[in-house]
C-alpha positions in Angstrom: 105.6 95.8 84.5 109.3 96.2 86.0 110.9 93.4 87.4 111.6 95.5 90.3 108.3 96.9 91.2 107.3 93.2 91.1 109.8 92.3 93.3 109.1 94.6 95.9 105.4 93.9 95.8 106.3 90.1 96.4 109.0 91.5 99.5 106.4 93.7 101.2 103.7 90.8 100.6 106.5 88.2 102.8 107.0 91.0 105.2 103.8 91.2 106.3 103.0 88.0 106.2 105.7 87.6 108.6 104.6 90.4 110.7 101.2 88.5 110.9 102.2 84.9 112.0 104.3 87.1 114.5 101.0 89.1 115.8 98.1 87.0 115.2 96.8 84.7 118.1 97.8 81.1 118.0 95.1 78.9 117.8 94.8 77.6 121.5 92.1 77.1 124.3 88.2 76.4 123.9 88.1 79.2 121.8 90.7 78.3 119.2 88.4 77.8 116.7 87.9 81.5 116.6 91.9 81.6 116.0 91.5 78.8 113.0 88.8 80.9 111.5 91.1 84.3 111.7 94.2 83.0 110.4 92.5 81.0 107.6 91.1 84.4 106.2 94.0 86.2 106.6 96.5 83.3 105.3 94.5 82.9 102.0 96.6 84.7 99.4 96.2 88.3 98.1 98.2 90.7 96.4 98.9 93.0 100.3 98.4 95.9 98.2 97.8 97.7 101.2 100.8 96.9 103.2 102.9 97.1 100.2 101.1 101.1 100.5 102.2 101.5 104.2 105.8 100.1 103.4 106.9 102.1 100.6 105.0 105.4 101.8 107.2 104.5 105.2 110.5 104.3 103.3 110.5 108.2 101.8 110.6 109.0 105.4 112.9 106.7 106.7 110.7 105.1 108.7 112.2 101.9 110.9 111.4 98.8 109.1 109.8 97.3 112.2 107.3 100.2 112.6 106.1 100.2 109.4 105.6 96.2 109.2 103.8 96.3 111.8 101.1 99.0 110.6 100.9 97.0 107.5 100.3 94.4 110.1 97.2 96.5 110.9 95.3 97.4 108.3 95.6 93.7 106.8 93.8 92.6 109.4 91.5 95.6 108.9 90.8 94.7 105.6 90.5 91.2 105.7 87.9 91.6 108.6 86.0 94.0 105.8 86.2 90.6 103.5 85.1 88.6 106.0 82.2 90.4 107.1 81.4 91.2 103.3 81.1 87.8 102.1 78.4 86.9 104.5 74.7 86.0 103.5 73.3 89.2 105.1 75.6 91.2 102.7 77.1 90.1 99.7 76.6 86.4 99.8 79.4 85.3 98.3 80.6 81.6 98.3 84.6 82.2 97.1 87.2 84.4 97.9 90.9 84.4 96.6 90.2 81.1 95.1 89.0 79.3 97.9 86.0 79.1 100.0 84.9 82.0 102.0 85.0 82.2 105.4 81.3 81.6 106.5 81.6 78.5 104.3 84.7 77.1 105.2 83.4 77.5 109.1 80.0 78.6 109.5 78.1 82.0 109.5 78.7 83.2 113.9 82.6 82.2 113.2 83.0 84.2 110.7 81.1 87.1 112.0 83.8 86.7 115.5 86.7 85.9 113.4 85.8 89.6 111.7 85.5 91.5 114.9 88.6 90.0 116.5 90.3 90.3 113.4 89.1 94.4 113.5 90.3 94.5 116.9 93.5 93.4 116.6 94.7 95.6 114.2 93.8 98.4 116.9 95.9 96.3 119.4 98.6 96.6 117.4 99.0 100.3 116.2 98.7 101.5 120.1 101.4 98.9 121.2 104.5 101.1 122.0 106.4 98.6 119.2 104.6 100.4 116.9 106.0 103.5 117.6 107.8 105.3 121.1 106.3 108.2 120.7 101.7 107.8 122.4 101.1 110.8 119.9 102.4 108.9 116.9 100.4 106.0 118.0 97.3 108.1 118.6 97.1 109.5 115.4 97.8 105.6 113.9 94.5 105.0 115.6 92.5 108.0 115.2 93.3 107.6 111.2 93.0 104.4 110.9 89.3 104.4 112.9 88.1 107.1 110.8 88.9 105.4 107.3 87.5 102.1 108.3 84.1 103.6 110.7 80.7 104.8 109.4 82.3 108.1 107.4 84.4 105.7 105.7 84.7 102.2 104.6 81.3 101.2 106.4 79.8 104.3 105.6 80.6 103.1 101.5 79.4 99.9 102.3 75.8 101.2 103.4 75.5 103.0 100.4 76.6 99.9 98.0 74.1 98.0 99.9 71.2 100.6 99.1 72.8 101.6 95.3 70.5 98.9 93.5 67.1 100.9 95.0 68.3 104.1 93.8 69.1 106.0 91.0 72.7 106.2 90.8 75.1 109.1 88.8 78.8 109.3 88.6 79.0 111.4 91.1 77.5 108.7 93.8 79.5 106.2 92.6 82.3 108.0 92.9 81.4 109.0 96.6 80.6 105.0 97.4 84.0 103.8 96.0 85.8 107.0 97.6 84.5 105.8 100.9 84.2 101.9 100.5 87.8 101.2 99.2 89.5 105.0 99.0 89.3 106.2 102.7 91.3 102.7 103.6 93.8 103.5 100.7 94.6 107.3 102.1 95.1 105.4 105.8 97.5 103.2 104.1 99.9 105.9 102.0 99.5 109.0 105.3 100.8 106.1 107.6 104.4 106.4 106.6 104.2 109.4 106.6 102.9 110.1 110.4 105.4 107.0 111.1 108.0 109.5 110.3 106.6 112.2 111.3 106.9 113.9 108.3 103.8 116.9 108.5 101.0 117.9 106.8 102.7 119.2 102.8 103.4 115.1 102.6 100.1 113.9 103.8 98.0 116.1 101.8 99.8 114.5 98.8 100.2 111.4 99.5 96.6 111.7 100.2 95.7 113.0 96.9 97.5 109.9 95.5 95.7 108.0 97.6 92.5 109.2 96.0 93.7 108.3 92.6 94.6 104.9 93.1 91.9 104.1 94.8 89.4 104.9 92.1 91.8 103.8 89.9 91.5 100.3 91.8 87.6 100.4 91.9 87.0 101.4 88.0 89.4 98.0 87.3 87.4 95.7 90.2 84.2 96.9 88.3 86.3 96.0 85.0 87.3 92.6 85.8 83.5 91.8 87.2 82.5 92.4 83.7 85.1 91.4 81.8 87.2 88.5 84.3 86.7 85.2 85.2 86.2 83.9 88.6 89.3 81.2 88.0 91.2 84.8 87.1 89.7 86.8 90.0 89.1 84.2 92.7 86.0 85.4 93.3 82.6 85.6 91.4 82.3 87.6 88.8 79.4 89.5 86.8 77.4 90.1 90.8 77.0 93.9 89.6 74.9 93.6 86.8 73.0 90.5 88.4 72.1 92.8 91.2 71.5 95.9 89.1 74.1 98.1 91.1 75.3 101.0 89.1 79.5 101.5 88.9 81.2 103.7 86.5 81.5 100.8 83.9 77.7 100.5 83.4 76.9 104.3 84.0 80.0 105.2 81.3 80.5 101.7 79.3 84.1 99.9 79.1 86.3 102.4 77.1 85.1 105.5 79.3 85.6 103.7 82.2 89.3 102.7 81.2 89.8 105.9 79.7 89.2 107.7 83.4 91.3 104.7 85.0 93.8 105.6 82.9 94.0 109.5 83.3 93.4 108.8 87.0 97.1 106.7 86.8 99.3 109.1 85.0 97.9 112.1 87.7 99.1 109.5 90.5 102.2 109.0 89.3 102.9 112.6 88.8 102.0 113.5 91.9 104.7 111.9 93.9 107.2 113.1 91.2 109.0 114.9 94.1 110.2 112.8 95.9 112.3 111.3 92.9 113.8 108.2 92.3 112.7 107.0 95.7 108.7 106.8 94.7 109.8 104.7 92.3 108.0 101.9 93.4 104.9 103.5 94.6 104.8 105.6 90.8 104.7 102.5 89.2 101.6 101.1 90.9 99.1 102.8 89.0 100.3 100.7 85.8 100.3 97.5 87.7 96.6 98.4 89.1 95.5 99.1 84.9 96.8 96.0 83.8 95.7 93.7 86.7 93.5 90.3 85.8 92.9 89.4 89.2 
């Protein structure tokens, strides 16, 4: 992978990391533990793929730095609420997350449910602040997108049906629908928010959505990949959970090669399809490699 793509993966990851010391409630009060609880999920490591989404899809459009850090802001708090509240005993019961223990298990079950809904709240409270943006309409539509991925036709909707996919007979086609909702619909938010940052109209958020699509299936196929193939000291997480639980992904339905195989074409279409906009997608084009070769 190129030094540079690297480099600005690592960049947007300290930018928002920044943003979210900056944003985040300080731990304070007779509620601070609520505070601990957020900021120890959201401080525990991770690639930011997602910010690192909203900040390079931001910078074809010349979208002010500030703006743009602060929507990645947003939907890391999003998505580390959706960790949160996934790792709990009533849903995926997991015990380790990014290496360390989960939240539930590092506090205790209510905390972690409270540390989730603040920590969905807050990225709400941050798009509609006027820093985000000067303009209510731009802010509006932050919202309205941003809602819409994460609510019940979107990433909870996909989580519904990953909870029921071990009772039912599952084809590709399902699978694909779970993992387009579940991780895809919060992937599309991330790449069309540059591009409603800077205004830019509806020819660059239909593609950027339809690389959005890509990568995020292109994401799932390797999660299901390294849960067959990974370690948990590689993933820092447990690994092997689909196959204990008998839910069907493309991996099991198609076996390894086919899987990769469709990983693989699903990369090289991403890639092409932000070939317009040059040299300046560079970053964002090489992503689908980086997402292939991933061991963690």
């Amino acid at each position: 992978m190129a030094p540079d793509f690297r480099a600005a993966l690592v960049a947007a990851a300290d930018a928002v990391d920044t943003a979210l010391e900056r944003v985040l409630p300080k731990p304070g009060g007779a509620h601070a533990r609520v505070h601990e609880a957020m900021r120890y999920a959201v401080f525990a490591g991770g690639k930011r793929l997602r910010p690192f989404l909203v900040l390079q899809s931001a910078s074809l459009f010349a979208v002010e730095p500030e703006q743009a850090v602060r929507a990645a802001a947003a939907i890391e708090a999003l998505h580390t609420y959706s960790l949160v509240h996934d790792d709990l005993p009533c849903m995926d019961d997991d015990d380790l997350r990014r290496g360390r223990p989960t939240t539930h298990r590092a506090f205790d079950e209510a905390t972690a449910v409270l540390a989730g809904d603040a920590l969905l709240t807050v990225a709400f409270e941050i798009l509609a602040d006027d820093a985000t943006h000067d303009q209510a309409a731009v802010r509006c539509r932050l919202v309205r997108e941003l809602a819409t991925a994460a609510g019940s036709n979107g990433m909870v909707g996909g989580q519904m049906i990953d909870m029921l996919a071990p009772d039912k007979t599952f084809g590709a086609d399902d699978v694909m629908n779970l993992q387009r909702l579940k991780t895809g619909a919060l992937f599309e938010f991330c790449c069309v928010a540059g591009a409603i940052l800077g205004q830019a109209g509806a020819e660059h958020e239909a593609r950027l959505r339809d690389y959005a699509r890509d990568i995020g299936l292109t994401f799932q196929i390797t999660d299901d990949l390294l849960d067959v193939l990974g370690s948990a000291e590689k993933t820092g997480k447990a690994v092997g959970k689909d196959q204990d639980q008998g839910k069907a992904t493309l991996v099991s339905l198609w076996g390894v090669d086919a899987a990769r195989g469709k990983a693989e074409t699903l990369a090289r279409r991403a890639a092409q399809t932000l070939a317009p906009y040059g040299p300046a997608a560079a970053a964002l084009q090489a992503l689908p490699a980086f997402l292939l070769d991933r061991d963690s």
